[in-house]
C-alpha positions in Angstrom: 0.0 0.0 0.0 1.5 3.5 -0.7 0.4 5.7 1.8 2.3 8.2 3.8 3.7 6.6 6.9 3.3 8.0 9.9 -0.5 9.0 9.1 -3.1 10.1 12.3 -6.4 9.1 12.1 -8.8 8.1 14.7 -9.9 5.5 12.7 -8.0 3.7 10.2 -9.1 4.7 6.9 -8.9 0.6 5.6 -12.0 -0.1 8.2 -14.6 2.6 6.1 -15.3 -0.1 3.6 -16.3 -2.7 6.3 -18.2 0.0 8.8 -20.3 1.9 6.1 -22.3 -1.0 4.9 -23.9 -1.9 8.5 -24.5 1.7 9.7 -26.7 2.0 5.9 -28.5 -1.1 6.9 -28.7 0.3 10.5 -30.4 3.4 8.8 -32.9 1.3 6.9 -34.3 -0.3 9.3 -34.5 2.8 11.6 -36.3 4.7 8.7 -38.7 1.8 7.9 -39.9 1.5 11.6 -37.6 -1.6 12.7 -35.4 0.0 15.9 -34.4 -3.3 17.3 -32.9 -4.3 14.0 -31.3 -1.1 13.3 -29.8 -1.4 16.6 -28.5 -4.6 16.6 -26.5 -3.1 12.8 -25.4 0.2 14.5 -23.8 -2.3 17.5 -21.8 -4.1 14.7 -20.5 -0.9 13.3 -19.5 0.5 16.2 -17.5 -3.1 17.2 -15.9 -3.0 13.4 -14.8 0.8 14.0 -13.0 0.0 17.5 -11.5 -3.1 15.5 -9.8 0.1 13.7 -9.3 2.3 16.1 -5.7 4.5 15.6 -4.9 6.0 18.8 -2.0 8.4 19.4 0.7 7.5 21.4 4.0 8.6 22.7 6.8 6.4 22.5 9.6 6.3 25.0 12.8 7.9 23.8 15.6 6.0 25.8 18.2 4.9 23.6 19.1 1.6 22.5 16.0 0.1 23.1 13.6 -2.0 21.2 9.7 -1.4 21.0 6.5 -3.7 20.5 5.4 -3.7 16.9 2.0 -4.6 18.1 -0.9 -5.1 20.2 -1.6 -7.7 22.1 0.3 -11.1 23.9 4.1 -12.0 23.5 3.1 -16.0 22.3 7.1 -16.7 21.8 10.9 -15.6 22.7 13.2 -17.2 20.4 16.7 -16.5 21.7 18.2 -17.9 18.4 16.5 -17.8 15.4 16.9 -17.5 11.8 15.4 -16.0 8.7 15.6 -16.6 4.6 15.6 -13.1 4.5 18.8 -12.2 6.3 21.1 -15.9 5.7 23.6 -16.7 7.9 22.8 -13.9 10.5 21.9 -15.1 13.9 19.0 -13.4 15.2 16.7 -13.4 18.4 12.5 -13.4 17.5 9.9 -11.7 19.5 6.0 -12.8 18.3 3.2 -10.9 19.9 -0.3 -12.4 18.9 -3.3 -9.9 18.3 -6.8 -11.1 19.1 -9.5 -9.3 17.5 -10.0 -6.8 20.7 -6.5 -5.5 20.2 -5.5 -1.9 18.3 -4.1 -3.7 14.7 -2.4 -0.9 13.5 1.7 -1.9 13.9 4.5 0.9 14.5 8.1 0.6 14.2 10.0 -1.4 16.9 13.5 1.1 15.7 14.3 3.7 13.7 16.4 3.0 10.1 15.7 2.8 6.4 13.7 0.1 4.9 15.7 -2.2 2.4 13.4 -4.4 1.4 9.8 -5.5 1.2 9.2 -9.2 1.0 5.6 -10.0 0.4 4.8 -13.7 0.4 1.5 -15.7 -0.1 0.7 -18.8 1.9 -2.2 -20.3 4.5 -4.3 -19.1 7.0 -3.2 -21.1 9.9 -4.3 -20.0 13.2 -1.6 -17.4 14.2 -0.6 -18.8 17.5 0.9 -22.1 15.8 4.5 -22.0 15.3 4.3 -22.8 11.6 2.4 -19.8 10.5 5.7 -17.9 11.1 6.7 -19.4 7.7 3.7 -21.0 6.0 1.4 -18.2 6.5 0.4 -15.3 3.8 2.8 -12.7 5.4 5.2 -9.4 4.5 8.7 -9.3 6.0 10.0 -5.6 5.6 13.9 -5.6 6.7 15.0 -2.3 8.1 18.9 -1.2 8.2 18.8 -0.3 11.7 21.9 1.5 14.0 22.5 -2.0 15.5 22.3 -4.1 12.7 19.3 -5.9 10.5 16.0 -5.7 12.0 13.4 -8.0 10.2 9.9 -7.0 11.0 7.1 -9.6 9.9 2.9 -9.3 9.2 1.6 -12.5 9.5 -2.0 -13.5 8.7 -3.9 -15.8 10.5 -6.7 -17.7 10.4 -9.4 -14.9 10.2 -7.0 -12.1 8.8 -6.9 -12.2 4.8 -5.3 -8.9 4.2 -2.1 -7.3 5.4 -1.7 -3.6 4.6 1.9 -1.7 4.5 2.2 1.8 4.2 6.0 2.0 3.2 8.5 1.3 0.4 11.5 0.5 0.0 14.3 2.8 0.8 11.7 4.8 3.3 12.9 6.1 6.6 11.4 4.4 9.8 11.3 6.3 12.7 10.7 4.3 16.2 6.8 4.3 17.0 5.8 5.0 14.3 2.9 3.6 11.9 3.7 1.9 8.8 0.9 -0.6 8.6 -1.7 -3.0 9.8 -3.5 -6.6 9.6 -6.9 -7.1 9.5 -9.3 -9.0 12.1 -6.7 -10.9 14.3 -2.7 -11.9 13.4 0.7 -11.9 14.3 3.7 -9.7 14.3 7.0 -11.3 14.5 10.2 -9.1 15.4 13.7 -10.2 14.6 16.2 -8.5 16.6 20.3 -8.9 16.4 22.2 -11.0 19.2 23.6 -7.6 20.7 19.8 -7.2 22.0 18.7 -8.6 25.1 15.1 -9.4 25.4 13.3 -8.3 28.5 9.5 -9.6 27.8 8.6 -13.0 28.6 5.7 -15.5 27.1 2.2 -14.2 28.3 3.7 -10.5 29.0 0.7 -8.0 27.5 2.7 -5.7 24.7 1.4 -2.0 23.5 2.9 -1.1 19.7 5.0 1.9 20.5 5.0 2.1 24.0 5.8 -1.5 25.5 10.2 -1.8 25.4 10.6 -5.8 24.3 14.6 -5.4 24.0 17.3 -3.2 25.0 21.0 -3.1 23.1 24.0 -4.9 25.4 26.4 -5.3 23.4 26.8 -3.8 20.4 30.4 -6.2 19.3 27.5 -8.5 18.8 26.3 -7.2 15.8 
């Protein structure tokens, strides 16, 4: 998707073509003497239009540290992991899991300049197994970070069908900011360099650019 990164609005402007529809049908039945029904609609927007919601934030500015990319629960620490994007770089993985009641709109975990976009199709496993890391639709955007490669994946689950990025290639990420979301429950998988300790554990609830997952302590290790 090519739209300015960064963006502010209250509700993310991919959710207009899921919250119109019901709030017409809402207004229908209203008009044609059915409140109950119309109700019952104007509920279901307002539940798709929280699924959407954008909220501003402010991101800590300590330095050397490493932020959430999303929403919702840390489902695995992988303290040594690897990629096909980055071969023959041993990394470290953070995976938060977003349930449907979580903020999906992701922000950057670091500041740096985006190298490449990898956009892959595949299944709709349910995101909490380990094998939708690999086998599920996803996009992997590796950012040229201070501390070394920083591999940043959008994984689609089992309800979520579409993955939207706001960035291309050779675009400057700043820390907390947005550059994209995932649509109606997913997975965001962070792959940090060796030199990062992690400080999150499994079940530990994660806010996108406010919760600190890593913090640089070493920086040989890169």
């Amino acid at each position: 998707m090519n739209c300015s990164p960064g963006r502010y609005e209250p509700i993310a402007r991919e959710g207009f073509i899921f919250i119109v529809p019901p709030l017409i049908v809402s207004l229908a039945f209203w008009w044609h003497g059915y409140p109950w029904t119309s109700f019952i609609f104007l509920v279901g927007a307002i539940a798709i239009a929280l699924f959407f919601r954008n909220p501003e934030r402010v991101s800590p500015d300590e330095p050397g540290i490493v932020i959430s990319a999303a929403d919702g629960t840390v489902m695995e620490v992988v303290e040594d992991a690897q990629t096909g994007n980055l071969p023959g770089v041993a990394l470290k993985r953070v995976s938060v899991f977003m349930s449907v009641f979580n903020v999906h709109v992701n922000r950057w975990p670091v500041s740096g300049t985006v190298r490449k976009i990898v956009y892959a199709p595949g299944r709709f496993l349910d995101a909490r197994e380990p094998a939708s890391s690999i086998e599920n639709e996803h996009n992997s955007v590796i950012l040229d970070a201070e501390d070394g490669p920083v591999e940043v994946v959008q994984i689609a689950g089992k309800i979520a069908r579409r993955i939207v990025w706001w960035v291309n290639e050779g675009d400057t990420a700043r820390r907390g900011e947005r550059f994209g979301l995932i649509r109606f429950g997913s997975r965001v998988d962070v792959y940090l360099p060796q030199s990062f300790s992690i400080v999150v554990g499994i079940g530990a609830t994660v806010r996108a650019g406010v919760t600190v997952i890593a913090r640089q302590t070493d920086p040989e290790a890169s």
